[in-house]
C-alpha positions as CSV (number, residue, x, y, z in Angstrom):
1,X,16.8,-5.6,74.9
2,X,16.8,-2.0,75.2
3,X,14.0,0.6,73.7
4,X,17.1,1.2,70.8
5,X,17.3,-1.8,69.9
6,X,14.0,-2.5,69.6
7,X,13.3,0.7,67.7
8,X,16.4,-0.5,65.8
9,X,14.7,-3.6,64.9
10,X,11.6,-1.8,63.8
11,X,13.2,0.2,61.7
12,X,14.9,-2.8,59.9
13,X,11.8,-4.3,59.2
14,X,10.0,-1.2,57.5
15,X,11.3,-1.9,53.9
16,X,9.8,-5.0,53.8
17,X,6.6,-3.9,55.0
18,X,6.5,-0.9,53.0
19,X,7.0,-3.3,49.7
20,X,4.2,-5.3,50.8
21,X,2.2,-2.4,51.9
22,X,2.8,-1.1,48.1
23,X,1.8,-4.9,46.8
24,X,-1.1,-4.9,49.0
25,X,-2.3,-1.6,48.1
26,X,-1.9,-2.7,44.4
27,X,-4.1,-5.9,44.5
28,X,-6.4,-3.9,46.1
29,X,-6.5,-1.5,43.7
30,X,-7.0,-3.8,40.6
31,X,-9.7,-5.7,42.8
32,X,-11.5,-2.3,43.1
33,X,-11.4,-0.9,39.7
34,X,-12.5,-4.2,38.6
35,X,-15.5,-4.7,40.7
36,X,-16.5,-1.1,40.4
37,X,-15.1,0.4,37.5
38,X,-12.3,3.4,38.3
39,X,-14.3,5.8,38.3
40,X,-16.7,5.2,41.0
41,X,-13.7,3.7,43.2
42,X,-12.7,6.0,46.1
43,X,-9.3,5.9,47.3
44,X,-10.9,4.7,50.4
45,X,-12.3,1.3,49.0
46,X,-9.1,0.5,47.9
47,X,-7.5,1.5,51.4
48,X,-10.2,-0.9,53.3
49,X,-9.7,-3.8,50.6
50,X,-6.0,-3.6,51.4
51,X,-6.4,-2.9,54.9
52,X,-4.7,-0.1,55.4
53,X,-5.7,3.8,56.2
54,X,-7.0,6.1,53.7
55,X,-3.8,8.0,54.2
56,X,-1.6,5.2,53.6
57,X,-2.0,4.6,49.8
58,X,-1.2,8.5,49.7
59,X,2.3,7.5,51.2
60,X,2.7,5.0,48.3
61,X,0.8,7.1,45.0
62,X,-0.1,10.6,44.5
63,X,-3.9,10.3,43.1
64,X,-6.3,7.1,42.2
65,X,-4.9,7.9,38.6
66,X,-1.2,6.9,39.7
67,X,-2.7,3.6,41.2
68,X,-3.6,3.0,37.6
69,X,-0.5,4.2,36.0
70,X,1.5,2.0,38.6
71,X,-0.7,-1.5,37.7
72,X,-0.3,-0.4,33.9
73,X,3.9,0.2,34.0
74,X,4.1,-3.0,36.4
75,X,2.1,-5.5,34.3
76,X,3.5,-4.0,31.2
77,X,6.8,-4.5,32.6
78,X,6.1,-8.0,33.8
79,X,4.5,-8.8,30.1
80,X,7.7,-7.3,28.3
81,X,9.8,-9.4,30.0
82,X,7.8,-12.8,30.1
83,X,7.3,-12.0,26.1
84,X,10.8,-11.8,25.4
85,X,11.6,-14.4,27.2
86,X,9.0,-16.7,25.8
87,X,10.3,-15.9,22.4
88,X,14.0,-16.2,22.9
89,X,14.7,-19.9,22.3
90,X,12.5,-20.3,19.9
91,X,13.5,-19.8,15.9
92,X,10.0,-20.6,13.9
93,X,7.8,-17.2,14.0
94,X,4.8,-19.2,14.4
95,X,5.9,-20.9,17.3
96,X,6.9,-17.6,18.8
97,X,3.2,-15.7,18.1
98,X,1.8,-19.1,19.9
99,X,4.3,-18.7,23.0
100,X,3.5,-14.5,23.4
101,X,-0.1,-15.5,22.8
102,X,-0.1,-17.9,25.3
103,X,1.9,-16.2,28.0
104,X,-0.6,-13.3,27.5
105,X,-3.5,-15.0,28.0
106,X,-2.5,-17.1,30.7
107,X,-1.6,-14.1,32.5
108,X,-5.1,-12.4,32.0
109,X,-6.5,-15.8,33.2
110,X,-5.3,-16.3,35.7
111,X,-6.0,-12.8,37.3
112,X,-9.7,-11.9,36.2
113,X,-9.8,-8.6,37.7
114,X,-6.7,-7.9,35.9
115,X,-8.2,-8.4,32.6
116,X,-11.1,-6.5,33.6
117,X,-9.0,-3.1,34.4
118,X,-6.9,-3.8,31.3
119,X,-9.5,-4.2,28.9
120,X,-12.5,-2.1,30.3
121,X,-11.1,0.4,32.3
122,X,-7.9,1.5,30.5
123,X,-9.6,1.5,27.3
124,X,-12.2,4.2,28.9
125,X,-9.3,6.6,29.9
126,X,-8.6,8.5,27.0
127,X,-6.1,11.0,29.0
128,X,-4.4,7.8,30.2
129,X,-4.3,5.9,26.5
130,X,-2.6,9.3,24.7
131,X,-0.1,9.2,28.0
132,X,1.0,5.5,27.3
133,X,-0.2,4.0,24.4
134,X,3.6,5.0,22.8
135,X,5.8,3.8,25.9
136,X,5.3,0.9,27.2
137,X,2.1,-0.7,25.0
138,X,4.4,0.1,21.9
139,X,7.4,-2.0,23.5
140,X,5.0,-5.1,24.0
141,X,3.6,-4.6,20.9
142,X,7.2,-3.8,18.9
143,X,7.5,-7.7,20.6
144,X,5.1,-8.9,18.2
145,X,6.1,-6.3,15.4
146,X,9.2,-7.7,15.2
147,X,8.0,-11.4,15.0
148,X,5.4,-10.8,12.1
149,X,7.6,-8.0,10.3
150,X,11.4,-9.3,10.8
151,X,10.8,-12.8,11.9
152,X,11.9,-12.6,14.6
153,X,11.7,-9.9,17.6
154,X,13.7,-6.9,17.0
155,X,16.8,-5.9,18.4
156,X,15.6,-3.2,20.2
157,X,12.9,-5.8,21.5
158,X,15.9,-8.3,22.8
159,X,17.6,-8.0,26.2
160,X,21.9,-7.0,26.0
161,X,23.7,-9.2,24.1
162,X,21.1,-11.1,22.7
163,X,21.1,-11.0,19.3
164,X,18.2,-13.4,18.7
165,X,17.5,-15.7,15.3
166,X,18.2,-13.6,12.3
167,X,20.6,-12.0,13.5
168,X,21.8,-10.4,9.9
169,X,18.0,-9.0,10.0
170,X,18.1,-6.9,12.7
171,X,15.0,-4.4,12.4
172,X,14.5,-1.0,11.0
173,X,17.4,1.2,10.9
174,X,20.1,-1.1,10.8
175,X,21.1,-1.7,7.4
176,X,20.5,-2.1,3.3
177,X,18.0,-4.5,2.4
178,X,17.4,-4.8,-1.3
179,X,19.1,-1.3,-2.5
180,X,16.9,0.7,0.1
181,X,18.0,2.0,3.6
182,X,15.0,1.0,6.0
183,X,13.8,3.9,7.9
């Protein structure tokens, strides 16, 4: 084995470390802002819980603030797609509020510092709450929207091609109902 190849091989294996180098700088992060609150974590708490350099989460996010956006759009993410998903095969609203209800609070559960950032910490961010209380919150929520309002998630709630149960009822927007357009 030469010193290219082995720099070769290094270099091959960076991606992978650089995802879990993200992942571990993430748990930290959420580990952190829980035990802590966000704002009295340092950047460098969160390096040491993760094991990593101060520098390092700086290769990964711009600011302590982006470590919070990033748990935020991931776990939203995450819960958009476990909600939909839950819902899917299932017809009876009820049934579907139980499943969304369920997969939520297993989720938060199962991760207790999780819960804690999400329901303490985000909640004392105003600048962060205007930011993305109309992205990503209002998708998850539109999830639920659609189930109470429509009986079923909206179409803009499903995945391609799946037109879900009532599919003649397919959210605001789409159609007549009644003699009045739906806005």
């Amino acid at each position: 084995m030469t010193i290219h190849s082995v720099a070769t091989l290094l270099r091959a294996s960076r991606p992978a470390d650089r995802g879990d180098k993200r992942e571990a700088i993430l748990r930290a992060a959420i580990d952190v802002f829980a035990a802590r609150g966000f704002f009295n974590a340092q950047v460098a708490d969160i390096a040491r819980s993760a094991g990593v350099a101060a520098g390092t989460v700086y290769l990964y996010f711009q600011s302590k603030d982006d470590l919070l956006v990033s748990i935020f759009e991931r776990t939203m993410r995450e819960a958009i797609e476990a909600g939909r998903a839950c819902v899917a095969p299932l017809t009876d609203p009820v049934d579907q509020l139980r499943a969304i209800a369920r997969v939520h609070l297993d989720r938060l559960g199962r991760d207790r510092s999780l819960a804690v950032v999400f329901q303490v910490e985000l909640r004392q961010s105003t600048k962060f709450m205007e930011r993305f209380s109309a992205t990503l919150l209002r998708d998850y929520l539109g999830i639920i929207h659609g189930i109470i309002v429509y009986r079923g998630p909206r179409s803009e709630d499903r995945g391609p091609g799946d037109r879900g149960p009532g599919t003649g009822d397919r959210g605001p927007g789409t159609g007549d109902r009644g003699g009045r357009k739906t806005v």
